[in-house]
C-alpha positions, -999 to +999 in steps of 0.1 A: -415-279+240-445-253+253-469-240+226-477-205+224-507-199+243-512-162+246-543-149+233-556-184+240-593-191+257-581-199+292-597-228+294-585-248+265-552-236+272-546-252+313-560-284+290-544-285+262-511-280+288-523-305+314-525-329+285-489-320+277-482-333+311-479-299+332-492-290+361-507-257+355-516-227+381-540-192+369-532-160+381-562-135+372-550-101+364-577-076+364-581-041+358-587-015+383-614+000+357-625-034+351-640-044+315-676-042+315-696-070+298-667-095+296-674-127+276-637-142+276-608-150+292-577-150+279-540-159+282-518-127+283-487-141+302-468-176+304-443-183+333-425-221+334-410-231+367-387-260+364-395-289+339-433-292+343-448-263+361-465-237+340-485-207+354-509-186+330-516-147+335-555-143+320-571-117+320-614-109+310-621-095+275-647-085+254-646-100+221-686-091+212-691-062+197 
């Protein structure tokens, strides 16, 4: 079974579900504004595609204040 990944650092999520055994693909959705001073990136979107594709939406944040 997939975790739950959204709101997930990008990063640690494509490893935690390569580990899992999937083969994992990152589609970057950004703003047209764009988000000034972004420190992270973030899973906001989880797609699977057969048994062992997965493909993560992320998108930049700024979790700083």
């Amino acid at each position: 079974m997939m975790p739950c990944l959204i709101g997930t650092p990008a990063d640690a999520a494509q490893e935690k579900l390569a580990a899992l055994g999937y083969t994992v693909t990152r589609v970057v959705y950004e703003s047209r504004r764009g988000v000034p001073e972004a420190d992270s990136t973030r899973v906001i979107r989880i797609r699977q595609f057969g048994n062992n594709h997965i493909e993560l939406m992320v998108s930049h944040f700024k979790t700083q204040v």
